[in-house]
C-alpha positions as CSV (number, residue, x, y, z in Angstrom):
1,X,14.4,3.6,13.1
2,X,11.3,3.8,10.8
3,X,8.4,1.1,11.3
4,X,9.1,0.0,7.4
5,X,12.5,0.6,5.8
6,X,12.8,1.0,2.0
7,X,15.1,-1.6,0.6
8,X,16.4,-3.7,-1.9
9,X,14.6,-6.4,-1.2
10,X,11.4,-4.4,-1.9
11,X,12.3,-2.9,-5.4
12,X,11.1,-4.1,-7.8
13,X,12.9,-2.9,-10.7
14,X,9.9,-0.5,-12.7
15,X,10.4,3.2,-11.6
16,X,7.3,4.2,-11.4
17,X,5.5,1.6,-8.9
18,X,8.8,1.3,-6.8
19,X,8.3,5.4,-6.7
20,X,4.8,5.1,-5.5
21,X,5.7,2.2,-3.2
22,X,8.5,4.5,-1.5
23,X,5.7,7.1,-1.1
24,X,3.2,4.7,0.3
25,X,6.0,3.4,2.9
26,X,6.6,6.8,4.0
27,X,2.8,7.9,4.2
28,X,3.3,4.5,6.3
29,X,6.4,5.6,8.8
30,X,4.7,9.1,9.4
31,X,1.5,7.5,10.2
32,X,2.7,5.1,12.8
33,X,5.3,7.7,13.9
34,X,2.3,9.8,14.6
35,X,0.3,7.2,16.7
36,X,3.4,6.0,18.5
37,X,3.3,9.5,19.5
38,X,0.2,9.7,21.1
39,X,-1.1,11.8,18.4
40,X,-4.6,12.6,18.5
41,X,-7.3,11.5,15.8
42,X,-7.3,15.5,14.4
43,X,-3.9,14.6,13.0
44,X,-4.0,10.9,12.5
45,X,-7.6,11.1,10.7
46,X,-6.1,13.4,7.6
47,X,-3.1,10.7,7.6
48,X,-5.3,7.7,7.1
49,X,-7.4,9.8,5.0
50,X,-4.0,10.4,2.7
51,X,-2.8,7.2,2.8
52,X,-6.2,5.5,1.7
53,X,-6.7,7.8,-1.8
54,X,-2.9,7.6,-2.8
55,X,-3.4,3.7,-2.0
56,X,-6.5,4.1,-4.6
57,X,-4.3,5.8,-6.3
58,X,-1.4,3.6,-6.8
59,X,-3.7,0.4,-7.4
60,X,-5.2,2.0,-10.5
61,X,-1.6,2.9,-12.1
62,X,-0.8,-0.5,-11.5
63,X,-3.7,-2.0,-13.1
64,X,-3.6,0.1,-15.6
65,X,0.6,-1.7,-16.6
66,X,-0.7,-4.7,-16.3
67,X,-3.9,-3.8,-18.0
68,X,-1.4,-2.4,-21.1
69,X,1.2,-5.5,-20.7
70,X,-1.8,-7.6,-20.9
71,X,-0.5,-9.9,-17.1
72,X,-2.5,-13.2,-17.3
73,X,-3.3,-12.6,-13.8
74,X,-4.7,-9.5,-13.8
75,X,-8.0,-10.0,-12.4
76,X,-6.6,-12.5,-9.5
77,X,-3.7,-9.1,-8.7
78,X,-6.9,-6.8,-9.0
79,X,-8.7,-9.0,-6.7
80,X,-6.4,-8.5,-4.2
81,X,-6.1,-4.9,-4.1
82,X,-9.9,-4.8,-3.7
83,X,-9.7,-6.9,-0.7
84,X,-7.1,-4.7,0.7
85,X,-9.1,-1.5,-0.3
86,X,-12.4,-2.7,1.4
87,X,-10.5,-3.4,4.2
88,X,-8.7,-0.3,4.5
89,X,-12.0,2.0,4.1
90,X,-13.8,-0.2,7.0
91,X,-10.6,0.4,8.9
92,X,-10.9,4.3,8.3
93,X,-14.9,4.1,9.0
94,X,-14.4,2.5,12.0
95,X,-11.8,4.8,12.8
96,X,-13.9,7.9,12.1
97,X,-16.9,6.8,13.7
98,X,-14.7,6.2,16.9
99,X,-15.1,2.5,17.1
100,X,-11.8,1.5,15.8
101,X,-8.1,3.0,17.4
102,X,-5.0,2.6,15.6
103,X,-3.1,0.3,17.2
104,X,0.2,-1.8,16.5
105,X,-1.8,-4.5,15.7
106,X,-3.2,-2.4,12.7
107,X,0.0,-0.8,11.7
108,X,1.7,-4.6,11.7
109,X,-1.1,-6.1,9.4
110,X,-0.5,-2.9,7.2
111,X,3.1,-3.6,7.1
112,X,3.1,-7.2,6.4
113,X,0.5,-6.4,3.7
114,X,2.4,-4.0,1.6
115,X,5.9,-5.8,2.1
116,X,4.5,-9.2,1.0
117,X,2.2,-7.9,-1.7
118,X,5.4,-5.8,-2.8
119,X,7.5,-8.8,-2.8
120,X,5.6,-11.6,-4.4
121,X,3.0,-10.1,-6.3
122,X,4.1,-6.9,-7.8
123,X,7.4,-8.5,-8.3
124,X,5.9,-10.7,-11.0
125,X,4.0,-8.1,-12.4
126,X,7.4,-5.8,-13.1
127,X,8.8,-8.8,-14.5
128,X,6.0,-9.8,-16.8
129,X,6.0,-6.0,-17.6
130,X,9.9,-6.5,-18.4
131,X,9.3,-9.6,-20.7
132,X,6.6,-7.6,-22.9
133,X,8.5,-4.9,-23.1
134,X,10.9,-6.8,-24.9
């Protein structure tokens, strides 16, 4: 059974960010998948690595709709993603200096991140998106 399952629940009806959210939910799965497995840090380092620049990644194309749909909460959304991004590189510093191990702990608060922000606040971006599109 995979650590996060794509479903329903977490579509949110634009193509293109539920396509990058599947992508980030598998980057995700084979990243825990690979720590579960007692990988060592010569594969899980170029995961984390991955997972961090097509998280970069995915946060600028999602600015960049609301940015063009003109989302009244743009720079409160934005804020988040840059609390989640400075989070994420400390994470992979730690990690590279040796400090840090990825544990459950770490994969859970991951997780929960990406589900909740999926569910509450990209789901109102999609549907302000919607609404202007109309």
């Amino acid at each position: 059974m995979p650590f996060i399952e794509w479903n329903a629940q977490l579509a949110i009806g634009h193509a293109q960010i539920d396509s990058q959210h599947q992508q980030l939910v598998r980057m995700l799965n084979e990243l825990h998948d690979a720590m579960a497995a007692g990988k060592g840090r010569e594969l899980l380092k170029p995961l984390l690595d991955r997972l961090v620049q097509y998280t970069r990644t995915h946060f600028a194309a999602e600015e960049s709709f609301m940015q063009q749909s003109r989302y009244p909460q743009y720079a409160e959304h934005k804020g988040l993603h840059e609390t989640l991004t400075r989070q994420v590189v400390e994470l992979k510093q730690q990690f590279d200096e040796g400090s840090k191990h990825l544990t459950i702990d770490v994969m859970n608060f991951l997780r929960r991140w990406l589900q909740d922000h999926i569910m509450n606040s990209d789901r109102k971006v999609a549907q302000h998106i919607a609404a202007a599109a109309q």
